[in-house]
N, C-alpha and C positions, 0 to 999 in steps of 0.2 A: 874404200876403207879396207883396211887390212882384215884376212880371216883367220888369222893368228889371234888371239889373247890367251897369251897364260895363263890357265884357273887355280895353279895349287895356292900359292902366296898371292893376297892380296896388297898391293903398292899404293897409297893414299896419297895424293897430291893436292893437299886445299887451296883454292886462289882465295884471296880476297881483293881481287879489283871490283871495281862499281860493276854490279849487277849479276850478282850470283842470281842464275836461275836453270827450270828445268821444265820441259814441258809434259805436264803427270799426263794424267788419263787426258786423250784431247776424243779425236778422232773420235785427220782428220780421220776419234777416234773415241762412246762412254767408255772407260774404264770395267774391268773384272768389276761388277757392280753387286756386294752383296746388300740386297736394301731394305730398309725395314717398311714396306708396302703400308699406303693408308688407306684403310678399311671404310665402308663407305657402307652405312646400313640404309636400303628403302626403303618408301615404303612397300607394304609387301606387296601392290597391286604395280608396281613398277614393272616394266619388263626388261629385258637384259640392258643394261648398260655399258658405254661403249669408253676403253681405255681411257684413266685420265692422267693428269701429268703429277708422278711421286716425287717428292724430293728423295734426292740420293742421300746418304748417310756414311759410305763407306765406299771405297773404288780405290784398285788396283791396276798397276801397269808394269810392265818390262822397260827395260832397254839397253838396247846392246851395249859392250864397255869395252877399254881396252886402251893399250899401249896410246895414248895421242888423245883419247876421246874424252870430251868433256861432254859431262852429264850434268842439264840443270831441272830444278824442282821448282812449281809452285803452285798457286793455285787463286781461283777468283777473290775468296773472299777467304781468310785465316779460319784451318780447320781447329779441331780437339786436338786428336795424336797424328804424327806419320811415322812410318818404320821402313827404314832402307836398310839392303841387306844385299850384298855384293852373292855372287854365283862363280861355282857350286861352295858347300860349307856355308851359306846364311849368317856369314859375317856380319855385323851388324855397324852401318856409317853414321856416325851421327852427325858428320857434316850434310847431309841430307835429308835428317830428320825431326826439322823443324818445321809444320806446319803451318808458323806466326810469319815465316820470311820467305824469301826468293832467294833459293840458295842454288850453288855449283859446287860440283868438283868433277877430279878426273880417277881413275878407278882401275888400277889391272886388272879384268879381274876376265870373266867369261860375260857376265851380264851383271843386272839390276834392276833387282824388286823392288816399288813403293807400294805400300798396303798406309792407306790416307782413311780418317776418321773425320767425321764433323757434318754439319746437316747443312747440304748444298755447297759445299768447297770450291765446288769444283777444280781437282787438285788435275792437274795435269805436269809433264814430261817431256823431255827434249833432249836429243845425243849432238854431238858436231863435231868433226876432226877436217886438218887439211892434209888430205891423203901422199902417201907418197909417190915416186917414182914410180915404183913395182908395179903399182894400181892404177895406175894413169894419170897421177897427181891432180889436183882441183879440190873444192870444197865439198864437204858432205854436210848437210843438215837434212834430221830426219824427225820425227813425233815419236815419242815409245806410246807403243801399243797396248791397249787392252785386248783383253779375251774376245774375239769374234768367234761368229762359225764362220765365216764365206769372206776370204782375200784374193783379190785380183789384183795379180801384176801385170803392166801389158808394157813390155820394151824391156824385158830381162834378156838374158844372151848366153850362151855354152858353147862359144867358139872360142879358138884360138887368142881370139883378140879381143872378145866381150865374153866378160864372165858375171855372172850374179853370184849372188850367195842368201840362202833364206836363213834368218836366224830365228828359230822355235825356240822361246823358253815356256816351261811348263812352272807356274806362278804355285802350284797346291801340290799339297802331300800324296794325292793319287795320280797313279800313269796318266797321260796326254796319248792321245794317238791321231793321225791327220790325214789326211789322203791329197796325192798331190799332183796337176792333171796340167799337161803342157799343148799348148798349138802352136806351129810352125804356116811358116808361106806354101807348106805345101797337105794340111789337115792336119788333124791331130794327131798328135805323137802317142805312139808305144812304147813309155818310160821304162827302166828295168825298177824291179823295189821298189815305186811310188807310190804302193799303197801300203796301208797298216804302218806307219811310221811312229816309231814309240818316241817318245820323252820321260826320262824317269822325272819321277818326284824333284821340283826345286834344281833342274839341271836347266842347261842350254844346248842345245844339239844347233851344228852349222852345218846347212846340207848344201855344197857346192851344186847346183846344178848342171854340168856339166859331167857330172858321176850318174845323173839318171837317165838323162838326155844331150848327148853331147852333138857338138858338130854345131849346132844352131846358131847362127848370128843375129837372131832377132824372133825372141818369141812370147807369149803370152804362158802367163801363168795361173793355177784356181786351185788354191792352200784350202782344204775342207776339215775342219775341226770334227771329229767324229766322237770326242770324250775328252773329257776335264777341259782346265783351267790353261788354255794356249794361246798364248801370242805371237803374233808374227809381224816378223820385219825384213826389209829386202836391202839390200847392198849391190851397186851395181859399179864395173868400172871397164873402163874401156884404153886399151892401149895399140889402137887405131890411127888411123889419119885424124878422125876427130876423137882426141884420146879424153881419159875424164872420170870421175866420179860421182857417185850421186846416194842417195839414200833413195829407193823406192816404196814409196807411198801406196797402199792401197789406192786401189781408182771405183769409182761407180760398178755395182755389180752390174752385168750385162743390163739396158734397159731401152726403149725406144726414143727418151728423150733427156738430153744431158748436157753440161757444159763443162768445158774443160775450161777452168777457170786458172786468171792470172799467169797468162804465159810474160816473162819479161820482155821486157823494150830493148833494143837493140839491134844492128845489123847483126846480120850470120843466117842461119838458115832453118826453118824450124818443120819438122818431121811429124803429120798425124798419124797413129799409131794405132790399129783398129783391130779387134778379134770378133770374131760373129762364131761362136759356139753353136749354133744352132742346126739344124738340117736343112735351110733353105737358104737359096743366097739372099745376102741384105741390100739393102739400097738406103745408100745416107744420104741425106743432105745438110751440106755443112756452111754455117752463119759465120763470119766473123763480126763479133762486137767491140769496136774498138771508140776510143775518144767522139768521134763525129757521130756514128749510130753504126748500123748494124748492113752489113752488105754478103752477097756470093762471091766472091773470085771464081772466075771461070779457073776450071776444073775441078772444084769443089762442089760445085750445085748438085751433082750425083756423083758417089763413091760406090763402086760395087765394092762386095766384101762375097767372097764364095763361102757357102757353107761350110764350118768348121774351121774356118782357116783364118791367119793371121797374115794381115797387109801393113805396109807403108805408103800415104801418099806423102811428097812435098808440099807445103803449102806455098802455095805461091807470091813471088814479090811482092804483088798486087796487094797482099793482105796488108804493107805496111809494117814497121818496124816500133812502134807504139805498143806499149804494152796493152792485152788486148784480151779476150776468152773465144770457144769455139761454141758453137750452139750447134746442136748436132738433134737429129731425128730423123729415125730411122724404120722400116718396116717393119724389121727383126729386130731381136734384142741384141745389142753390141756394147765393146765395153772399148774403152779408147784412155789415151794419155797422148799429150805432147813430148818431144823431145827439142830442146832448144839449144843453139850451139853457138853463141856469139862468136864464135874463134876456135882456134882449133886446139887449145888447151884445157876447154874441161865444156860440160855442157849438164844442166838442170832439166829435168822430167817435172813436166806438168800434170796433175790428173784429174778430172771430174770429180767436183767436190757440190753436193748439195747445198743450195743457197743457207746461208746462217744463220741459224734459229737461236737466238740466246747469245751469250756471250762469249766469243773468243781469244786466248792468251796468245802475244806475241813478244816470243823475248827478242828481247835489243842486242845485248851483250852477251854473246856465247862465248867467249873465252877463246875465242879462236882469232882475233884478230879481226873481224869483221867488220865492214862501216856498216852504221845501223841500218835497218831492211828499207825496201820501198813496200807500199799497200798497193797491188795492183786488185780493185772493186770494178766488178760488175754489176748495174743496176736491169734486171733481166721484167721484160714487161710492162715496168711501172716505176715512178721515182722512185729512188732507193736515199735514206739518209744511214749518215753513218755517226755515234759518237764513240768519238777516242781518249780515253785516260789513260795517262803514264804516270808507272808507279818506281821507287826505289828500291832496292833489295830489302828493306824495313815494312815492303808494303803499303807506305805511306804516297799519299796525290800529289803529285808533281804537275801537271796539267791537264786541261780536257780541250777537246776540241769537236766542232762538228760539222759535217761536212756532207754535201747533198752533191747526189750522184744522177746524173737526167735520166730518163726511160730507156732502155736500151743501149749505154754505151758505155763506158769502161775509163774509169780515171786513176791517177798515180800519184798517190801518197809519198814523199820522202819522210820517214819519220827522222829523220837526224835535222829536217830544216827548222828551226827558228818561224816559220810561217804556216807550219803544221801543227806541231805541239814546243814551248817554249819553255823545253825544261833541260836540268843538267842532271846527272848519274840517274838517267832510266836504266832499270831492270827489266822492265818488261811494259806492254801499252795494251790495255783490254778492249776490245773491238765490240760493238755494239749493234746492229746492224734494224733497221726499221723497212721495211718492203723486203722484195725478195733481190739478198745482195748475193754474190757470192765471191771469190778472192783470193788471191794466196799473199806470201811475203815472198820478198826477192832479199836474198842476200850475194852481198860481192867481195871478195878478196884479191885484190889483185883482178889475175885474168879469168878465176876462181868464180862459180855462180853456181847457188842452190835454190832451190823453189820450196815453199811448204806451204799446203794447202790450210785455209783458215775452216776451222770445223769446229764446233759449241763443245765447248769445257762441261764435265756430267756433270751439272746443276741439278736436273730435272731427267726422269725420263719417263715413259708411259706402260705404266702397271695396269693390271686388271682392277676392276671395283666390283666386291665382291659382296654380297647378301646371305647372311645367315639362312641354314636349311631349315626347313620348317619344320 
């Protein structure tokens, strides 16, 4: 994706083909959640009580905009209000501020705020452009973000030939400031200026990575929100042998046990990508779960990872060409994402997405030209069921479907086939998930492929329960 957008004028380009949408708060991703907590009085011989699950009321996201990029919005169930406002200036789009629909458009702008109202919405956000030349040409689909404190990118770049770019927008009326921490194949880096990073108020700051850390062709990244209201998103593209673009996804914070879930099916060749932040070296071992069940490939069974540093291994032929996830555990904490290259014109990042708790939005039609996505599901452990509804850009049910996944191994949803879900002008298809699944979408254009990981829409999240003082 281009790191250009013009922010003075903003350029409005409404579609109306089947299936205006946009993916709000996901993430894999709750939303800026400001929420009205449910009060839970004991009685008073009760002793502390342990988080329980609030409905959300209100949630906020970003996402990046720009010359080519279509932005779409929606959300689980039709909220009260939503307010979209293009950056810088808070322009205000009211093609994306309809709560009651699944709506798109395309936006010049610098970025884009949604601030969503309604109890359990869960509104979420989605960007997608097909990149040009300059950038390595291929597909980009990415999730707009909510406010985190702690993002991990792992397969960003500041070489010559692989460049990232972090997009911070600061969503509230007070400064943002972040701190931002790079490893390389050979330890951690001594960035110049990465720390104390301001965002003003209602702006977008695009920090090339290669201005703090350069030279790098392969490195891991950890975005630390240190004040206000920040989101973050990664752009990555490559004009290499294997040239390409991609949207980069947060991945699992560093941890001992994780799945890199829904890598696509296909020949090409696919890349684990590992960072061990820690001070002792790690020892991985890595699972492939595909179709059949679950197996090592020799030279997978142990991965070292040196203290502080960022690795690549190959995965090997052996793992098969099925779309499939990585089961990974480790001694130390590590954080990982795949890179997949079916061809040597563009190639999708996979990253560690925690199994699905609740309900996930998958849009169909991003205005980009896309055939509708596949569901690459993981069933990790224990049978996993899956149910699926497609909905129209009116919101309205177009089909369901459902669908059981064996213990351990990994199946492939086409949602465009007639034997999946048997509907016409889907906007979007809500994921369901019963045991522990976990999964991404695959989307394809041409030779063109992007990956988005499947992560619960903020419905729900887990607040304190609190007892009046005596």
């Amino acid at each position: 994706m281009s790191s250009s957008t013009p922010g003075a004028r903003v350029r409005r380009r409404t579609r109306t083909t089947f299936g205006q949408r946009v993916r709000t708060a996901t993430p894999p991703m709750a939303a800026v959640l400001l929420l009205g907590l449910a009060f839970v009085l004991p009685d008073g011989s009760d002793g502390e009580r342990p988080p329980g699950p609030v409905t959300v009321t209100r949630s906020a996201y970003a996402c990046p905009a720009g010359d080519g990029v279509s932005v779409s919005a929606g959300q689980v169930v039709a909220g009260s209000s939503a307010t979209a406002s293009s950056l810088p200036g808070r322009t205000a789009l009211d093609s994306l501020g309809d709560a009651t629909t699944w709506r798109r458009d395309s936006v010049d702008a610098d970025g884009i705020v949604m601030d969503q109202r309604g109890r359990g919405s869960g509104a979420a956000g989605f960007f997608s452009q097909n990149a040009g030349k300059s950038a390595g040409g291929g597909l980009v689909v990415g999730s707009c973000p909510p406010t985190v404190d702690d993002s991990w990118f792992v397969g960003a770049g500041s070489g010559a030939k692989h460049l990232s770019t972090l997009v911070l927008t600061n969503l509230s009326s007070a400064p943002a400031v972040a701190d931002i921490s790079f490893w390389g194949p050979e330890g951690k880096i001594d960035a110049i200026d990465a720390d104390g990073i301001v965002v003003d108020p209602f702006t977008v700051k695009r920090v090339e990575l290669e201005d703090l850390a350069a030279g790098e062709a392969d490195l891991a990244v950890r975005v630390d929100r240190r004040r206000g209201s920040l989101a973050v998103a990664g752009l990555d593209s490559s004009t290499a042998v294997f040239r390409g673009t991609d949207a980069l996804e947060p991945t699992t914070a560093p941890s001992l046990d994780q799945v890199v879930a829904g890598m696509p099916s296909g020949a090409g060749t696919r890349t684990l990508m590992l960072v061990n932040p820690s001070t002792s070296t790690a020892r991985v071992g890595v699972q492939v779960v595909g179709p059949k069940g679950k197996f090592a490939p020799k030279g997978l069974d142990s991965v070292k990872v040196e203290a502080g540093r960022f690795t690549e291994v190959t995965v090997p032929k052996s793992a098969g060409s099925d779309g499939a996830a990585l089961r990974l555990r480790s001694d130390q904490p590590v954080a990982a994402s795949v890179r997949v290259a079916p061809g040597t014109k563009d190639r999708a990042v996979a990253e560690a997405v925690p199994a699905l708790d609740g309900r996930a939005l998958v849009p169909v039609d991003l205005g980009v030209g896309t055939d509708p996505p596949e569901l690459v599901l993981t069933a990790l452990g224990r049978q996993g069921r899956v149910h699926l509804e497609a909905f129209d850009e009116q919101m309205r049910s177009q089909a369901t479907s459902d669908v059981t996944i064996d213990a351990d191994t990994t199946k492939t949803l086409d949602l465009g086939s007639t034997d999946v879900l048997d509907a016409k002008d889907v906007a979007y298809v809500v994921v369901r998930a019963e045991g522990s699944v976990a999964g991404a979408a695959t989307y394809r254009r041409g030779s063109g492929v992007a990956s988005l990981g499947l992560v619960e829409a903020p419905v729900t999240v887990l607040g304190p329960q609190v007892r009046p003082s005596s």
